[in-house]
C-alpha positions in Angstrom: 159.7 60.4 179.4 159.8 64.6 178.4 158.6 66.3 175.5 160.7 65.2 172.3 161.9 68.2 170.1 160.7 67.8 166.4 164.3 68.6 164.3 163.9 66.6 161.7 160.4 65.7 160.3 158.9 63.7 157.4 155.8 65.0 155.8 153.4 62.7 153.6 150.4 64.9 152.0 152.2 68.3 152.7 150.9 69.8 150.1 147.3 69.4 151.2 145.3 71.7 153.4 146.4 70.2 156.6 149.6 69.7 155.0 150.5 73.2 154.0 149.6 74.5 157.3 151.4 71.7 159.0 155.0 72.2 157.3 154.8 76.0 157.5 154.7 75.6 161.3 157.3 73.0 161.5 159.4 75.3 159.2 158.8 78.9 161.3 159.9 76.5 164.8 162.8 76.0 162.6 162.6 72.2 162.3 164.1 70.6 158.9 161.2 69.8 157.3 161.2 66.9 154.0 158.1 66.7 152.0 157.8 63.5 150.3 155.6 64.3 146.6 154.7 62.8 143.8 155.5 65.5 142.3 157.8 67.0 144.0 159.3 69.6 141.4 155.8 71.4 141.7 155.2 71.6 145.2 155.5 75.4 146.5 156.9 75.1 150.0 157.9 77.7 152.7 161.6 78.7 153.4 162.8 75.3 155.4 161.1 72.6 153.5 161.9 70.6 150.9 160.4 68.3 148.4 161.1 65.0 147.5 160.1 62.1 145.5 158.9 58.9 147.1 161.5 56.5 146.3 164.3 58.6 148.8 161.7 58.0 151.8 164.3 55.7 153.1 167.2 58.1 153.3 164.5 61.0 154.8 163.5 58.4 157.7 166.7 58.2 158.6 167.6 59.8 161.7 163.8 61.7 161.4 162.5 62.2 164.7 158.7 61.8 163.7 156.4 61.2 160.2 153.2 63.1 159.8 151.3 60.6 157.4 149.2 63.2 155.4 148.4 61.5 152.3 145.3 60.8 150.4 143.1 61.3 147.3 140.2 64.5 148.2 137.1 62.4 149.1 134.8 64.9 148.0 137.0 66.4 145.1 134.9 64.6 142.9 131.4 62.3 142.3 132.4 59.3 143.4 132.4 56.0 140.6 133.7 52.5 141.3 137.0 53.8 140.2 137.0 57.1 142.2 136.3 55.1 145.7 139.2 52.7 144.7 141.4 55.2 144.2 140.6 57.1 147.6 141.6 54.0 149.5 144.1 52.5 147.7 146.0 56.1 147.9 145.8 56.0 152.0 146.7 52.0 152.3 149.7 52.6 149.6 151.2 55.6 151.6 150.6 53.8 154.5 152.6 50.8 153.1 155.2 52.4 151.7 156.2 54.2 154.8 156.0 50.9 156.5 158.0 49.7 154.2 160.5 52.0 153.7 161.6 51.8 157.7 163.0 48.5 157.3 166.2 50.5 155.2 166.5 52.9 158.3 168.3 51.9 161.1 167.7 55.5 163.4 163.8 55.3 163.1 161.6 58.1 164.3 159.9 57.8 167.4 156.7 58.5 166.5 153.6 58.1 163.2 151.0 60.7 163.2 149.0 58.8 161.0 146.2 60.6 160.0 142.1 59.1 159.7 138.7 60.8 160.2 135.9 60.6 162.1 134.0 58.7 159.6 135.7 55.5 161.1 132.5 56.0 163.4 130.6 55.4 160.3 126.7 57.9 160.4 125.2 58.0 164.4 121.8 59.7 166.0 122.6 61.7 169.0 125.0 59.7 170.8 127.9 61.3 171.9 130.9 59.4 170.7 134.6 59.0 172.4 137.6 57.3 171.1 136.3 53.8 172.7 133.1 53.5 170.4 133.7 50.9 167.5 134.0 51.1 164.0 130.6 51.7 161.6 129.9 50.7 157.9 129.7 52.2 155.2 132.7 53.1 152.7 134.2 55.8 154.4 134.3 53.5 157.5 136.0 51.1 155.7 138.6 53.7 154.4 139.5 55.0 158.1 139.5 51.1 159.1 141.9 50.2 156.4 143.8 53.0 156.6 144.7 52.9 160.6 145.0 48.8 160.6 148.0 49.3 157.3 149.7 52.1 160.0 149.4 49.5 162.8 152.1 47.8 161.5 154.7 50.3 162.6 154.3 49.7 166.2 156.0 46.3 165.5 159.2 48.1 164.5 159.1 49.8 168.4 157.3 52.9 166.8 154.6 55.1 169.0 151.8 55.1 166.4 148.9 58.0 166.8 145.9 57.6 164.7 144.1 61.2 164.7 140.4 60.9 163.3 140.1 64.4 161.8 136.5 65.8 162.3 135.4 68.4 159.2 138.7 71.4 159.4 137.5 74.9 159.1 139.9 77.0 157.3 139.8 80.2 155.9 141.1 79.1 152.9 140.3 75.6 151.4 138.2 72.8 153.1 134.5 72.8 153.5 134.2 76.0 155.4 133.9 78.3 151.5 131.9 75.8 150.2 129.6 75.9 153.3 129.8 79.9 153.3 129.2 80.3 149.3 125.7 79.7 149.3 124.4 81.4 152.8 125.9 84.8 150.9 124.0 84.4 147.9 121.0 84.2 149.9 120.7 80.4 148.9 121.6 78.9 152.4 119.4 76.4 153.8 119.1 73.0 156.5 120.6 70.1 155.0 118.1 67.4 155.3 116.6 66.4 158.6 119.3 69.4 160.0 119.8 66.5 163.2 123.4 64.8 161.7 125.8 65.6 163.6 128.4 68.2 162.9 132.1 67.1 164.5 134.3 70.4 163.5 138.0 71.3 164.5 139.5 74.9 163.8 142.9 74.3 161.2 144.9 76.1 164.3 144.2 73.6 166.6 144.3 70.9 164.5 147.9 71.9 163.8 148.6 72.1 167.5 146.8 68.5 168.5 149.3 67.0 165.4 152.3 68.9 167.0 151.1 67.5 170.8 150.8 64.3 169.4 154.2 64.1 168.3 156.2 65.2 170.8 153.7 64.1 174.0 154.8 60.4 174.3 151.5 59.9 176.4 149.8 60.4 172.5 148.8 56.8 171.6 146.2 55.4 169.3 143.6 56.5 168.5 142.7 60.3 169.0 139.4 61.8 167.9 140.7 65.4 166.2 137.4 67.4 166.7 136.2 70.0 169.2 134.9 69.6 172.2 131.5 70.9 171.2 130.1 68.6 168.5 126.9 70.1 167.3 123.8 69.5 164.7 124.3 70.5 160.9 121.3 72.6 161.3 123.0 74.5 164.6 126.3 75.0 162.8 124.5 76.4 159.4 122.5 78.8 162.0 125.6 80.3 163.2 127.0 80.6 159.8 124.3 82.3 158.7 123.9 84.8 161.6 127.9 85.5 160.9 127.1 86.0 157.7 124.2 88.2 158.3 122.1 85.8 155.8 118.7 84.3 155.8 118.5 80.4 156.3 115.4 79.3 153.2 113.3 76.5 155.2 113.3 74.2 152.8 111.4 70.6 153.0 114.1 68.1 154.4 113.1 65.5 151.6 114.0 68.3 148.9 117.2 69.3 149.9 117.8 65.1 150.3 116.9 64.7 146.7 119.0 67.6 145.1 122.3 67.0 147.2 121.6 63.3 145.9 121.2 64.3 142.4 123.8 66.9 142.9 126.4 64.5 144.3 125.5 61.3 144.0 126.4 58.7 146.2 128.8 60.6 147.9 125.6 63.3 149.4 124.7 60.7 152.3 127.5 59.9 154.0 129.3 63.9 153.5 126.6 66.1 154.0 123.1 63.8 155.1 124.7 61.8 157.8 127.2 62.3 160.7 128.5 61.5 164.2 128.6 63.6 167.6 132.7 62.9 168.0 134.3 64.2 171.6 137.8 64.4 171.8 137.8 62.6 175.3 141.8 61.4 174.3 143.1 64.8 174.1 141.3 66.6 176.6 142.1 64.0 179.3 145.7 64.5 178.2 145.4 68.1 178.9 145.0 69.5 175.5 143.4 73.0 175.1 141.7 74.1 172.4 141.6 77.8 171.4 138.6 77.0 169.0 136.2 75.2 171.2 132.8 76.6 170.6 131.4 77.5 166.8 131.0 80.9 167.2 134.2 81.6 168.7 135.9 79.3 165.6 133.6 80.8 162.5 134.2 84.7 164.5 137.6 84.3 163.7 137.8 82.6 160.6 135.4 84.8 158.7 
């Protein structure tokens, strides 16, 4: 089987960072591009996308030729609560159902869910260097990614390629971690988060947007893909280069300090965002001859600051 051409595309989350990105591409190749919205008469979209409320997903599958499944509450928009963490999940597994759901109105289904995840299915690692056949961790985001891929899974029944891309932490210029990373370094307040050693599994927005595209129209795209670059590194490496890009000082601060203000700061939330991580390698993608633009840090943090 060739390279499918994306005409007709379903977007869930659009309006998100990935999202935004995502639908302005689709829209500039010229593909007909539906955003489905809660609130749909809000959503500022580029010329060739539209928004729409959930309850026409139906009449948007039909005919589509793939769904990017986008949607999700911010994990680290706020502190987390009991209530907060419910609501993170339950958002992913209810897009996830309804989209399920929906296809059994649509007799011309797409070919293909891009069904987003993250790489905090791995749940918090050492130094090992993890690929796309390592299992699940614990923890809650863990759960979350688990949950989230196993309500996708259920597509594949209906004769649906299903692609589960575990996003690593997306560096953008505008939005995402990247300015909230960078805010502190240029006020001369930037400093090792904790032991500095978690790892630090990063993907550039660009490529990110060109993995979701390959993934859709590559029928050789199929479960689970790790969406990081190839060069994993430590928190304390990647804060280095920020710094030198920057042209900031980097305050060596105790580890057990920084540890107790980012858990005062932020709550539960500080260990598994910022104190913990995972060395992900996107074994998947290279192997199916993706190329990424943004491999290395410096070249990735050059161009977006």
């Amino acid at each position: 089987m060739g390279r499918s051409r994306l005409n007709k595309i379903v977007v869930t989350g659009g309006t998100g960072l990935v999202g935004r990105r995502l639908v302005q591409v689709l829209a500039d190749q010229g593909a007909q591009v539906a955003v489905v919205s809660r609130n749909p008469e809000r959503a500022t979209l580029p010329k060739g996308a539209e928004a729409y409320p959930w309850m026409e997903l139906p009449a948007l599958l039909e005919g589509a030729d793939a769904i990017f499944n986008l949607a999700g509450e911010g994990i680290a928009d706020q502190r987390w609560s009991p209530e907060r963490k419910a609501a993170i999940l339950l958002s992913r597994i209810e897009s996830t159902r309804r989209i399920v759901e929906a296809l059994q109105w649509v007799s011309k289904k797409p070919s293909v869910l891009v069904n987003a995840s993250a790489t905090g299915f791995y749940g918090a690692h050492g130094l090992t260097l993890l690929d796309e056949a390592a299992g699940p961790g614990e923890g809650f985001l863990a759960k979350v990614c688990q949950a989230w891929e196993q309500e996708a899974e259920a597509v594949m029944v209906k004769g649906i390629r299903l692609v589960k891309l575990r996003l690593g932490v997306v560096l953008a210029k505008e939005g995402g971690a990247l300015p909230k990373m960078a805010r502190p370094v240029k006020l001369f307040l930037g400093c090792t988060l904790g032991s500095g050693q978690q790892g630090f599994s990063w993907i550039h927005l660009e490529d990110l947007i060109r993995l979701c595209l390959e993934a859709a129209q590559n029928p050789n795209y199929a479960g689970a893909i790790n969406a990081t670059s190839p060069t994993p590194i430590s928190q304390r490496v990647f804060m280095g280069i920020l710094a030198r890009h920057l042209h900031r000082p980097l305050w060596p601060l105790p580890p057990a300090l920084t540890r107790l203000s980012l858990k005062w700061l932020l709550g539960e939330m500080a260990e598994p965002m910022l104190l913990q991580g995972a060395y992900v390698y996107p074994k998947k993608a290279l192997g199916l001859g993706f190329q990424f633009r943004f491999g290395e840090p410096e070249a990735a943090l050059a161009d977006l600051l």
